[in-house]
Structures are given as structure tokens and as C-alpha cells.
N, C-alpha and C positions, 0 to 999 in steps of 0.2 A: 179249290186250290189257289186260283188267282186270288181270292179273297185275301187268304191267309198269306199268300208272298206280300200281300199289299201292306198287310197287317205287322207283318215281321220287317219292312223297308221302314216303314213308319216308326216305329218303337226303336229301330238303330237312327235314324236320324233325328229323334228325339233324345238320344241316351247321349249322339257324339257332340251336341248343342255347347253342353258347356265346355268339354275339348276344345272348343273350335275357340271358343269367347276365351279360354285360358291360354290357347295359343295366341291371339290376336295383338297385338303391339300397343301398348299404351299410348303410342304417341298419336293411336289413331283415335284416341279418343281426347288428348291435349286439344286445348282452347287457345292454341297461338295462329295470330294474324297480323296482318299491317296493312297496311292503308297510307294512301297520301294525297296531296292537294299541291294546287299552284296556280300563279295569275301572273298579269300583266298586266294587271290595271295600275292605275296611277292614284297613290292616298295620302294623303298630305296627313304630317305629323304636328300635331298642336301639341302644347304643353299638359296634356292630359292623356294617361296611356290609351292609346287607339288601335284598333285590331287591324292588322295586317292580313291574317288569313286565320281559317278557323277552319277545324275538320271536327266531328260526333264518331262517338262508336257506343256501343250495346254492346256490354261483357257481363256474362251471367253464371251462377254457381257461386265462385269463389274469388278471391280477390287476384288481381293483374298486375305485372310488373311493366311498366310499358316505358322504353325510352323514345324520347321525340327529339328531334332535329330541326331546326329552322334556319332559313338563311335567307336575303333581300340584298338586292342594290339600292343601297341609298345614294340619294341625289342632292345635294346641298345648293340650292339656286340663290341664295344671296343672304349677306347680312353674316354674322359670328354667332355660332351656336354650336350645343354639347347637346347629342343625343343618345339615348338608352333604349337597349333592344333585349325583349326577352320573350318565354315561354310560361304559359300558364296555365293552368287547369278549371273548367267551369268559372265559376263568378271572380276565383281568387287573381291578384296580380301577381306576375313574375317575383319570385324569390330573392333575394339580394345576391346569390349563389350564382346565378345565370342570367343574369343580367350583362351587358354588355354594353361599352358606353363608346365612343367614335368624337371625337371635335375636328370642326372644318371652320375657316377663316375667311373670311371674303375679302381682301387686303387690294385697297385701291391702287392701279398699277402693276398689280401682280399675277400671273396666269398659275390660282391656286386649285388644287383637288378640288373640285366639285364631284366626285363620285369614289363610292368605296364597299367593299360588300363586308355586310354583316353578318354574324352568325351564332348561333348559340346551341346547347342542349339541353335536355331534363333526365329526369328521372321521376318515375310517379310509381307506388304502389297505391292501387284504383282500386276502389271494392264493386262488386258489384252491383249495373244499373247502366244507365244513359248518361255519358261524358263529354263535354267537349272542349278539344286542347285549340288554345289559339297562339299565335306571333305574333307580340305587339310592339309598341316602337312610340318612342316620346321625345320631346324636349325637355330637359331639365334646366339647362342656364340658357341664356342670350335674351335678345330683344324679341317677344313674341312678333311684335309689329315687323323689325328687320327681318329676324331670321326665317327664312322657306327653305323645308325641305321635304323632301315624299320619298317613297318607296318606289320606284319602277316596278319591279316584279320580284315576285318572290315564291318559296318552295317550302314545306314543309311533310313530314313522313315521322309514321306512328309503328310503332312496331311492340304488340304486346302478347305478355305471356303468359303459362302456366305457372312456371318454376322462375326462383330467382337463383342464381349460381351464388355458391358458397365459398369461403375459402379453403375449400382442401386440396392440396398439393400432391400433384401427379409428375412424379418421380419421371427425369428422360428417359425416352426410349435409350441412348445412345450415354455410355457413361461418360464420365466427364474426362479428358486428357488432363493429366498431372503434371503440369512444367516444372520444368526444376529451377531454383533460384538463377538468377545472374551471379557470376562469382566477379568481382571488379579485381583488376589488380591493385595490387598495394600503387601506394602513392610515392613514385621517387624522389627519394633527400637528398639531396647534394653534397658533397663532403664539408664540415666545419671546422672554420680555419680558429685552429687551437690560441693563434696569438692575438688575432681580435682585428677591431678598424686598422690602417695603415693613418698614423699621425705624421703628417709636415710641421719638421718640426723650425722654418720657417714663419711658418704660420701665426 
């Protein structure tokens, strides 16, 4: 008898299996996560893009929607120079899109900005494999020999996903109030004197 209860509890929890998987919530099987990174080190910026900070991630199955964020204090210690800061993916450099450019002056006699934070975004749809998103940060004009500047510290965070949102429009909850026009009063004229200018006839 015990046999057969054992037998017939087995064969319903065999049968309610895929119930339970057709109940269960797709988002528990979505491939969304984030990640982030941050320093304080100190990285001097040459005329040649140089990595700030750099995070990897492993995304597998299907392709990723992932937006990144990045932001630094730059520090400009001497000399006239234009610098550009951005985000990238694997081997490639920052896109012309997200890029972001900052000039600081070193003006003899003058107590000028030497510090400013920088910051940018991305957007990447990533296929699947092994990725890694960096903040990087350049000079592009000034005297390499004058200009020094570094990055003090800085932060960066990844955040990627299953789905990318779409454009479909989701009507308010709450309908819209209808105002009604403004009505302006008319504009008051003055009365018009039927005989015209008054002539001196001195004059």
C-alpha cells in the first residue's frame, strides 16, 4: 500500500512539473545585471587615448542591451590644454557621440579652474561572449610638454539586459484636463477726432 501512495505522489509531481514551470515568471529566467567599478588612483592623460578605468562582463545566449556610465575628476596642473573623455567597448575607441571635451587655461597671474568633473554615457547592444567596457580620457590640443593633467578618481557602472524598450505609448492613467482658451478683451480705441490736427495758424 505504501508502495503505491509512493507511486501515485510521484506520477502527480511529475505531471504538476510543467504547471509549476508555466507558472513561474519569465523574469526569473531574464539575463539582467550590473556591475560597477571605481579608483583613486591618480593617471595622467597623454595625447593618446588612455584607460581610466575598465570593468569585463560574460553575457551568454543572446545579445545584451547594456548602458554604461562614467564620470572622473580631472585635474589640469599646468600649461593650456583641451581634453576628451569617453566610453568604449573592447579594442574600439569612444565614439564621436560620447565623447566629451573640457579646456582649462593656466593664465599667468590668474587663480584659474584647475579642476572639473567629467562625465559621459553609452549605449552598446553586445552579443554574446566576454566584454570589456572602459573610461578613457585624452588630450587632443595644447603643448604636450606644458600641458599636465590626470584623473584623480573616478566611477564607472554597467548595467545590462534582456530586452531593449520599444516605442509604444502607454496612454495616462489619469486623463488629461481640457483648459479652456484665454478670451483677451478687445483692445480700447479712443474716440477720433473727425476735424483732424489743430493748425497754428501763426505758425
Amino acid at each position: 500500500m505504501n508502495t503505491l501512495k509512493k507511486s501515485i505522489t510521484s506520477h502527480l509531481k511529475t505531471a504538476a512539473l510543467p504547471v509549476l514551470l508555466a507558472l513561474t515568471p519569465l523574469s526569473g529566467f531574464a539575463h539582467n545585471a550590473a556591475t560597477g567599478v571605481s579608483t583613486t588612483a591618480n593617471i595622467n592623460l597623454p595625447n593618446a587615448w588612455t584607460n581610466i578605468l575598465s570593468s569585463s562582463v560574460f553575457l551568454t545566449g543572446h545579445n545584451h542591451f547594456c548602458t554604461v556610465v562614467g564620470s572622473a575628476d580631472y585635474r589640469h596642473q599646468s600649461g593650456n590644454g583641451t581634453y576628451e573623455f569617453g566610453i568604449s567597448r573592447d579594442a574600439g575607441i569612444p565614439a564621436a557621440g560620447v565623447r566629451r571635451s573640457v579646456e582649462l587655461n593656466d593664465n599667468p597671474g590668474v587663480n584659474d579652474q584647475n579642476t572639473i568633473e567629467v562625465g559621459s554615457t553609452a549605449f552598446f547592444t553586445v552579443p554574446s561572449g566576454f566584454h570589456t567596457f572602459r573610461l578613457r580620457g585624452r588630450q587632443i590640443l595644447g603643448n604636450p610638454i606644458l600641458a599636465n593633467a590626470r584623473s584623480d578618481d573616478a566611477s564607472m557602472t554597467i548595467n545590462c539586459f534582456e530586452r531593449r524598450l520599444t516605442g509604444l505609448f502607454i496612454p495616462p492613467l489619469i486623463p488629461p484636463v481640457i483648459i479652456p482658451p484665454v478670451i483677451e478683451l478687445p483692445v480700447e480705441i479712443g474716440p477720433i477726432d473727425p476735424i483732424g490736427p489743430v493748425v497754428n495758424p501763426g505758425s
